[in-house]
Biopython code that builds the backbone (N, CA, C, O; Angstrom):
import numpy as np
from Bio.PDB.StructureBuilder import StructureBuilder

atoms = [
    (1, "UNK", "N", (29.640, 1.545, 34.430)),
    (1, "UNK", "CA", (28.280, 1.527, 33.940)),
    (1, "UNK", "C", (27.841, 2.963, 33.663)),
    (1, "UNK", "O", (28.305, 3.887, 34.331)),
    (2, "UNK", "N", (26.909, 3.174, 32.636)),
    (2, "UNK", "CA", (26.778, 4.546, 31.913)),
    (2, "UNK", "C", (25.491, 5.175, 32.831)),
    (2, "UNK", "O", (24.662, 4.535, 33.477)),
    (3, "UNK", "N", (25.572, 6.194, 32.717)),
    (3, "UNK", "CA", (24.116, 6.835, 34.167)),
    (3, "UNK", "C", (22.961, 6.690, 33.413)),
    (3, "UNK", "O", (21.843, 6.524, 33.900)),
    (4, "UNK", "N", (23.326, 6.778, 31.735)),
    (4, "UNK", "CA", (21.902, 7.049, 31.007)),
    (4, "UNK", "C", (21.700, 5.037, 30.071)),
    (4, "UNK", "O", (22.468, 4.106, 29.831)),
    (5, "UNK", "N", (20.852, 5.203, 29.954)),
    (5, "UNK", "CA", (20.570, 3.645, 29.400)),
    (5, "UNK", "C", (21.011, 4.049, 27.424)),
    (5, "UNK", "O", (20.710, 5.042, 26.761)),
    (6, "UNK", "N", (21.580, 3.142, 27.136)),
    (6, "UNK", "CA", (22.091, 3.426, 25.447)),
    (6, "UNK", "C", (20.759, 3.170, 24.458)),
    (6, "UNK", "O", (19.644, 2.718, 24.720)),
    (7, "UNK", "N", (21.274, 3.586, 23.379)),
    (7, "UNK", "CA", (20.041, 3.523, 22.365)),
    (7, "UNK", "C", (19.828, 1.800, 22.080)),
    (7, "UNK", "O", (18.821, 1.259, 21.622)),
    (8, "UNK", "N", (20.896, 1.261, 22.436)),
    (8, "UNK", "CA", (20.007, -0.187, 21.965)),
    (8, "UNK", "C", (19.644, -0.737, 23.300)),
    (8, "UNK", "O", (18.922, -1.734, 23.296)),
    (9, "UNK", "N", (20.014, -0.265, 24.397)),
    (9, "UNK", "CA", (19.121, -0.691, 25.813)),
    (9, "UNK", "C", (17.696, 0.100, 25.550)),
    (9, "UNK", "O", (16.794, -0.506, 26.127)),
    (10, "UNK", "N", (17.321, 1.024, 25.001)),
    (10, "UNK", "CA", (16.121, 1.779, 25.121)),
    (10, "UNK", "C", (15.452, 0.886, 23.782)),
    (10, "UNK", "O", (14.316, 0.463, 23.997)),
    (11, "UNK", "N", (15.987, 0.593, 22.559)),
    (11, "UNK", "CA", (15.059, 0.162, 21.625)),
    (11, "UNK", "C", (14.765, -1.541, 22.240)),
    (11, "UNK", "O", (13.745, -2.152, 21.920)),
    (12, "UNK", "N", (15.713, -2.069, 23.047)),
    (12, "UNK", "CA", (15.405, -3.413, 23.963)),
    (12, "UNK", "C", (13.956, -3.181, 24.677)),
    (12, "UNK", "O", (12.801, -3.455, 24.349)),
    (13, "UNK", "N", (14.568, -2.535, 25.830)),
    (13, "UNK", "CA", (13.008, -1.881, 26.640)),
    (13, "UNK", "C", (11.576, -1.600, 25.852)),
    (13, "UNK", "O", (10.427, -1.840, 26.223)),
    (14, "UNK", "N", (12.181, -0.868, 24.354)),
    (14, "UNK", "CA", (10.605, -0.096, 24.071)),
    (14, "UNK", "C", (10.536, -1.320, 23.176)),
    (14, "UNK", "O", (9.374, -1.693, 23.337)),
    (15, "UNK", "N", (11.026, -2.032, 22.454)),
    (15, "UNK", "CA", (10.604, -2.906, 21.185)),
    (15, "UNK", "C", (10.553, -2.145, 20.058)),
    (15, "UNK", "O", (9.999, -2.500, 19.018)),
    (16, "UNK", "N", (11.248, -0.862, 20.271)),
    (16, "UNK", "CA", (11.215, 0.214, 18.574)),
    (16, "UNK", "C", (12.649, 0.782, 18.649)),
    (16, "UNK", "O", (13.581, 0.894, 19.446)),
    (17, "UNK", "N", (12.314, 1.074, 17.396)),
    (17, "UNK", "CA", (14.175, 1.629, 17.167)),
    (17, "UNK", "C", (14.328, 3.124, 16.433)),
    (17, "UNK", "O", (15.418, 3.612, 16.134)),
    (18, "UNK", "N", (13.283, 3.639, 16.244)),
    (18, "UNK", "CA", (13.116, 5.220, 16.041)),
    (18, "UNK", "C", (12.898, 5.716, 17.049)),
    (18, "UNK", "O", (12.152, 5.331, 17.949)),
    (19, "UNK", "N", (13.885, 7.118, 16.947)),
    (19, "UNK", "CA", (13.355, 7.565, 18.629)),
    (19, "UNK", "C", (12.212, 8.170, 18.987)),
    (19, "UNK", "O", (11.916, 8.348, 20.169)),
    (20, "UNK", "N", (11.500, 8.522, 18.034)),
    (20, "UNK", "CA", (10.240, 9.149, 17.878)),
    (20, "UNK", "C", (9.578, 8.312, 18.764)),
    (20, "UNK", "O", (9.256, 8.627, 19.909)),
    (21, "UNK", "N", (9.323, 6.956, 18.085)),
    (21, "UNK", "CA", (8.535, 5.356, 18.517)),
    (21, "UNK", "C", (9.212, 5.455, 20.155)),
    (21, "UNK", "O", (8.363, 5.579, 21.037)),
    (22, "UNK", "N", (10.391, 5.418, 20.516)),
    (22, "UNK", "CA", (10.618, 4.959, 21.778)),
    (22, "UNK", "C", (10.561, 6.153, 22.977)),
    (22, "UNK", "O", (10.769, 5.935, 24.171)),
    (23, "UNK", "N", (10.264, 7.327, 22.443)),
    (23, "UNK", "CA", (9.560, 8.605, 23.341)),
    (23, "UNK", "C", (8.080, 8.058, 23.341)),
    (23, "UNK", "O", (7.662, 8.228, 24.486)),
    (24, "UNK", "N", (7.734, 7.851, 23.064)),
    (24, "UNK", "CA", (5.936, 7.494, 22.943)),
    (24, "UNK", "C", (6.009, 6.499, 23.615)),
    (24, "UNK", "O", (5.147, 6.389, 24.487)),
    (25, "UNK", "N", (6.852, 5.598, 23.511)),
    (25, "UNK", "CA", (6.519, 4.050, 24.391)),
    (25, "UNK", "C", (6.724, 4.525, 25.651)),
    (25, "UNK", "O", (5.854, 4.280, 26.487)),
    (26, "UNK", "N", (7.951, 5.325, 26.058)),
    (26, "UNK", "CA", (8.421, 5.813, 27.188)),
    (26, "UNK", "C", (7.206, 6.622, 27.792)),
    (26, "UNK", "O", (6.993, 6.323, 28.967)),
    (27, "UNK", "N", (6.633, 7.266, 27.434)),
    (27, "UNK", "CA", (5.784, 8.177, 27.481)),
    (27, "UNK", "C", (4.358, 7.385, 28.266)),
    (27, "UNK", "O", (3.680, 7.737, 29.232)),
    (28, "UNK", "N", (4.290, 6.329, 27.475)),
    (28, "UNK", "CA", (2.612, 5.199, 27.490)),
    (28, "UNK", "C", (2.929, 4.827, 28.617)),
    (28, "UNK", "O", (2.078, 4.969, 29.495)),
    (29, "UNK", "N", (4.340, 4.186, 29.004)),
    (29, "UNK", "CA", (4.634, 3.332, 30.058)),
    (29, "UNK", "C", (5.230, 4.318, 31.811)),
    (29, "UNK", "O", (5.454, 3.813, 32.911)),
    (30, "UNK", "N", (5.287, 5.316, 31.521)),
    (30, "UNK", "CA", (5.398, 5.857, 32.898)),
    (30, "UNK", "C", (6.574, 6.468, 33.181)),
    (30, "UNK", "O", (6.741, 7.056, 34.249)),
    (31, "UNK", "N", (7.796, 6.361, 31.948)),
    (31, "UNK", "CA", (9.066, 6.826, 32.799)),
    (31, "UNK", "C", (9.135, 7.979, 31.732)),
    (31, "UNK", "O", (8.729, 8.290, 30.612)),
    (32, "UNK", "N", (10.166, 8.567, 33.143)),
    (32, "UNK", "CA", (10.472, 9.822, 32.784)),
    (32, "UNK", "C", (11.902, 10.063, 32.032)),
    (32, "UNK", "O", (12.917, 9.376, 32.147)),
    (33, "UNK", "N", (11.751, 10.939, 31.430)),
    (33, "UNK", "CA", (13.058, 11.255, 30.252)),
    (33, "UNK", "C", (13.572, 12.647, 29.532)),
    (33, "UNK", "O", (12.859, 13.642, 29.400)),
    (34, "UNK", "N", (14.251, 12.592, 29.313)),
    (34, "UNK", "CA", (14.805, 14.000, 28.724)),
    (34, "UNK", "C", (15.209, 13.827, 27.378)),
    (34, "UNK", "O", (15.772, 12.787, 27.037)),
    (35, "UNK", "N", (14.880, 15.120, 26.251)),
    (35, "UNK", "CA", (15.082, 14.791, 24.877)),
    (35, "UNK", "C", (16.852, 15.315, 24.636)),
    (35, "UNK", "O", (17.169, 16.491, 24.818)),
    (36, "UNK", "N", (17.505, 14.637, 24.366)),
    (36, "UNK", "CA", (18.882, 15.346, 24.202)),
    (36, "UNK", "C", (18.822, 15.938, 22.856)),
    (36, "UNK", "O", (17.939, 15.756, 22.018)),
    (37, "UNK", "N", (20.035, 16.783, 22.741)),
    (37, "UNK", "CA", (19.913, 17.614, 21.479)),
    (37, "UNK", "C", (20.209, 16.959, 20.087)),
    (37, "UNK", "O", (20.543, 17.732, 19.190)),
    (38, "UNK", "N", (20.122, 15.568, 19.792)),
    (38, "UNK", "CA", (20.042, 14.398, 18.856)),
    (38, "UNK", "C", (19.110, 14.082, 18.816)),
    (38, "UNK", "O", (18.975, 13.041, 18.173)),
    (39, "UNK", "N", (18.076, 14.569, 19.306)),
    (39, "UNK", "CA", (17.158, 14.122, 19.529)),
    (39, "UNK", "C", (16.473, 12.769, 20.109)),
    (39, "UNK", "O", (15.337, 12.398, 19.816)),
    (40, "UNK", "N", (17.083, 12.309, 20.708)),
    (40, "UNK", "CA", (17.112, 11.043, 21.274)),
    (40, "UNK", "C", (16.580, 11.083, 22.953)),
    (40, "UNK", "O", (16.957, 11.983, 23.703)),
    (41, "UNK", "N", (15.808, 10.154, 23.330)),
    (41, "UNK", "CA", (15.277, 10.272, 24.882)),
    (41, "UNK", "C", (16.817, 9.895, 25.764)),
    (41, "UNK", "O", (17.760, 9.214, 25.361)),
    (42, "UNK", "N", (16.693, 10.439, 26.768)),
    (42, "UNK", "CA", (17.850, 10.303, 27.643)),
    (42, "UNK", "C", (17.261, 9.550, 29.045)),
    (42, "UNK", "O", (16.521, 10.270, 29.715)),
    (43, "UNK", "N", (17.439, 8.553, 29.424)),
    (43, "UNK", "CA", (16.279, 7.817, 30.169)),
    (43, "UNK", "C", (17.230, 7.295, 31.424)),
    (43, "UNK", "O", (17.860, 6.293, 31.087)),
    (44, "UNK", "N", (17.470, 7.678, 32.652)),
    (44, "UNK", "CA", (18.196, 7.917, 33.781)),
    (44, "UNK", "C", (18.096, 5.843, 34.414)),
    (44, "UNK", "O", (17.102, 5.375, 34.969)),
    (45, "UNK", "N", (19.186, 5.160, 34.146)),
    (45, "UNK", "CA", (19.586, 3.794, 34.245)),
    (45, "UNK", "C", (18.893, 3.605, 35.774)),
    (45, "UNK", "O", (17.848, 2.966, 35.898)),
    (46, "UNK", "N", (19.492, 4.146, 36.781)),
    (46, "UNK", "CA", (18.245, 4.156, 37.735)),
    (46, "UNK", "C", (16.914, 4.604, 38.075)),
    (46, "UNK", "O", (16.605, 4.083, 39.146)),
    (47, "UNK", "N", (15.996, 5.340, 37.633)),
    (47, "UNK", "CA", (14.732, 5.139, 36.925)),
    (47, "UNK", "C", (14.274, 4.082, 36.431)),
    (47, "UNK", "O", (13.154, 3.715, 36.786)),
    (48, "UNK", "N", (15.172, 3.165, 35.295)),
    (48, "UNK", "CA", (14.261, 2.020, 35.155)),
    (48, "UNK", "C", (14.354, 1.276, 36.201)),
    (48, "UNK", "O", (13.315, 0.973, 36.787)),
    (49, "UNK", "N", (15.577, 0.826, 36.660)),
    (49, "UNK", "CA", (15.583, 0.062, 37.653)),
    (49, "UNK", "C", (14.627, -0.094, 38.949)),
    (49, "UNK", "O", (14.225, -1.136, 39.465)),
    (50, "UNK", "N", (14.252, 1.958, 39.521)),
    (50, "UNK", "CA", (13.599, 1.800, 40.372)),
    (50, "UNK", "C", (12.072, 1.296, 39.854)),
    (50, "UNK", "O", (11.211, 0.656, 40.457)),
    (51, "UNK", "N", (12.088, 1.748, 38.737)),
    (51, "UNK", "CA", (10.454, 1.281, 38.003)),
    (51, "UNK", "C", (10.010, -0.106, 38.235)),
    (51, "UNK", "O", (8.884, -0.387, 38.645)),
    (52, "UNK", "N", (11.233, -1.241, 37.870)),
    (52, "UNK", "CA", (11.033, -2.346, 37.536)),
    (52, "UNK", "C", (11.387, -3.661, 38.798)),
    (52, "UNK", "O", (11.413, -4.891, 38.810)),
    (53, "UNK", "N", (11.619, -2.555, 39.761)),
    (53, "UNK", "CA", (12.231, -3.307, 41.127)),
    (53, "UNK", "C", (10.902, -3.771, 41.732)),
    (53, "UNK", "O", (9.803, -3.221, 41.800)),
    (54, "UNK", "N", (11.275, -4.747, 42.075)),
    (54, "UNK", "CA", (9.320, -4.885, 43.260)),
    (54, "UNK", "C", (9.718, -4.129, 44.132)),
    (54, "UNK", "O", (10.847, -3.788, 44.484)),
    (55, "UNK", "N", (8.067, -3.719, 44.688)),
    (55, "UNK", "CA", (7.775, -3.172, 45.596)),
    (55, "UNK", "C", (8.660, -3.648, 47.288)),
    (55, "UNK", "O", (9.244, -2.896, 48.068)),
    (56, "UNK", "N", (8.411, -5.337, 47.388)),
    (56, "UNK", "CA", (9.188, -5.102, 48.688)),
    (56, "UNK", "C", (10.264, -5.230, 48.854)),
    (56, "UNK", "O", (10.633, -5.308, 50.026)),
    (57, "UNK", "N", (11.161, -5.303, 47.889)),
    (57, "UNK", "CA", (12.848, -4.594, 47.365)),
    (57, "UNK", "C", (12.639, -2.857, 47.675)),
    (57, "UNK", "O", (13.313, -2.252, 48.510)),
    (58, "UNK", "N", (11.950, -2.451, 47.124)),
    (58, "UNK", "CA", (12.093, -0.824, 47.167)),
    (58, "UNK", "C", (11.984, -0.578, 49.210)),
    (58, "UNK", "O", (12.707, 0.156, 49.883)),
    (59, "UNK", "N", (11.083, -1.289, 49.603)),
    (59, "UNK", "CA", (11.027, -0.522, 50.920)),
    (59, "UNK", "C", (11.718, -0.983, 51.986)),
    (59, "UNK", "O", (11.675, -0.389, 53.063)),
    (60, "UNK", "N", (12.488, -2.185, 51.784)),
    (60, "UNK", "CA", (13.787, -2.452, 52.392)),
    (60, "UNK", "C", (15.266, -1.851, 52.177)),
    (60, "UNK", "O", (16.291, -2.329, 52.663)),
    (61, "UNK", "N", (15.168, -0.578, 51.258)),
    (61, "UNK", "CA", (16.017, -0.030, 50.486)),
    (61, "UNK", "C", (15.910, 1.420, 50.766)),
    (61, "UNK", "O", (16.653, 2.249, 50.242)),
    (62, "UNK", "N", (14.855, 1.739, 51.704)),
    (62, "UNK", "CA", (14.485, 3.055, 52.402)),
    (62, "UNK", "C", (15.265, 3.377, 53.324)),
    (62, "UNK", "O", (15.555, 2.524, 54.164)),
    (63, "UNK", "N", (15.809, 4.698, 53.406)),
    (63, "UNK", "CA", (17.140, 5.006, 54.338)),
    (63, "UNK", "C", (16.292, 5.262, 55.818)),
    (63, "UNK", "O", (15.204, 5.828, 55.920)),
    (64, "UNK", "N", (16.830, 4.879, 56.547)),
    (64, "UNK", "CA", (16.186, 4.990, 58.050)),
    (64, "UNK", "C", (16.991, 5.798, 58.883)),
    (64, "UNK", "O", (18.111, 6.216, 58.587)),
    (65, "UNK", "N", (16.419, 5.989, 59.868)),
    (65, "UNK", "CA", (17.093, 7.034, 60.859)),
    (65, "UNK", "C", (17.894, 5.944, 62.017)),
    (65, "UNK", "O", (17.464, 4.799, 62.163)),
    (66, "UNK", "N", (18.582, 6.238, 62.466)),
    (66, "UNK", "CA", (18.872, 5.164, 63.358)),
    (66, "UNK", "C", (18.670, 5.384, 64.682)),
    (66, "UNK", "O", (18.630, 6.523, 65.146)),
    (67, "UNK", "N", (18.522, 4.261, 65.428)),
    (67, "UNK", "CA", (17.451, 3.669, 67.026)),
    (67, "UNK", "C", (18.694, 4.976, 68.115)),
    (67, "UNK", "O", (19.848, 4.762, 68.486)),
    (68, "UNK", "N", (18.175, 5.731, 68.242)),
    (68, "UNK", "CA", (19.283, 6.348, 69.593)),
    (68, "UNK", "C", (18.676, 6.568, 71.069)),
    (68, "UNK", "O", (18.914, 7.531, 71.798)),
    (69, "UNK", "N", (17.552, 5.092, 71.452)),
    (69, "UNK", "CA", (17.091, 5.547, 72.644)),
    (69, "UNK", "C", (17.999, 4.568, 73.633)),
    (69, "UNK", "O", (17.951, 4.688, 74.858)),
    (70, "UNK", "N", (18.745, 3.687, 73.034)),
    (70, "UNK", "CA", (19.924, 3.574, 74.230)),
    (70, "UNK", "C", (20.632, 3.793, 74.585)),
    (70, "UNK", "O", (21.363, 3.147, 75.336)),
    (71, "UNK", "N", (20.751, 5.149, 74.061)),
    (71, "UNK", "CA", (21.588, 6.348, 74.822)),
    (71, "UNK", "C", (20.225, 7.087, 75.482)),
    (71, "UNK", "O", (20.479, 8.032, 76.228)),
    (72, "UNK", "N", (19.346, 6.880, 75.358)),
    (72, "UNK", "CA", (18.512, 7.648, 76.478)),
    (72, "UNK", "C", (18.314, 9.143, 75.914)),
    (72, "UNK", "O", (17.854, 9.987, 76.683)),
    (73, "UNK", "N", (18.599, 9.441, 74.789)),
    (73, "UNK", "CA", (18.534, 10.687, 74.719)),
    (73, "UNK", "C", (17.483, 10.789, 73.011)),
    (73, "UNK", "O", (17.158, 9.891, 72.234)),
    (74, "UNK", "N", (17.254, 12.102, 72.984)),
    (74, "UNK", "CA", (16.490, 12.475, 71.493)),
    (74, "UNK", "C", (17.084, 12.589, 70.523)),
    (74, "UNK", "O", (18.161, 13.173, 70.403)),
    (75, "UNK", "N", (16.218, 11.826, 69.355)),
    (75, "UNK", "CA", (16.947, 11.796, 67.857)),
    (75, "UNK", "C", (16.578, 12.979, 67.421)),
    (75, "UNK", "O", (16.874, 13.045, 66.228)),
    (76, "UNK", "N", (15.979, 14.145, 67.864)),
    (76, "UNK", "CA", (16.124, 15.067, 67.121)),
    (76, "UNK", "C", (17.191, 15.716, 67.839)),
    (76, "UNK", "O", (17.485, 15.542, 69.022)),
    (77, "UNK", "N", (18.146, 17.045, 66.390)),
    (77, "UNK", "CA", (18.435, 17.857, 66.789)),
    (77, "UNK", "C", (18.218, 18.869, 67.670)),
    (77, "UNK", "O", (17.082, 19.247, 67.958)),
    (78, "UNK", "N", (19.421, 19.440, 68.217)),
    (78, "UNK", "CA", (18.688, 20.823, 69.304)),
    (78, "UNK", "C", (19.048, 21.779, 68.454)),
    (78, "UNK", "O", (18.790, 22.956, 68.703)),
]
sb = StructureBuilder()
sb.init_structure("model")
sb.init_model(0)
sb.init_chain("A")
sb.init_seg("    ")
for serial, (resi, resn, name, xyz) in enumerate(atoms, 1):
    if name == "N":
        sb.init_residue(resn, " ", resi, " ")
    sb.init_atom(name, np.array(xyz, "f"), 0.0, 1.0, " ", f" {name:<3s}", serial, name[0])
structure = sb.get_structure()
């Protein structure tokens, strides 16, 4: 799977097929992107995903520290 989303996954997403049109949609709608030197938005495949994930998917997906009080001792470093 490609890291960046392709030009016909991005004209899918925006409903336009100039990249001009699908920087502006990108733009209206919240995600973030980079212009490559084709001029074309470069739009990071996980970005949309995290965009479009619900909320209580995202916070079951939060890295946690793990439980070390049955060892009796402190989770922080010394």
């Amino acid at each position: 799977m490609a890291l960046f989303l392709t030009r016909d996954e991005l004209a899918e997403i925006s409903g336009r097929k100039q990249r001009g049109k699908v920087a502006e949609w990108l733009t209206a709608n919240g995600y973030r992107f980079e212009i490559a030197a084709d001029g074309w938005p470069r739009v990071l495949r996980a970005a949309v995903d995290a965009k479009l994930m619900p909320t209580s998917v995202k916070r079951t997906m939060q890295r946690k520290e793990p439980d070390f009080t049955a060892y009796g001792t402190s989770t922080k470093a010394a």
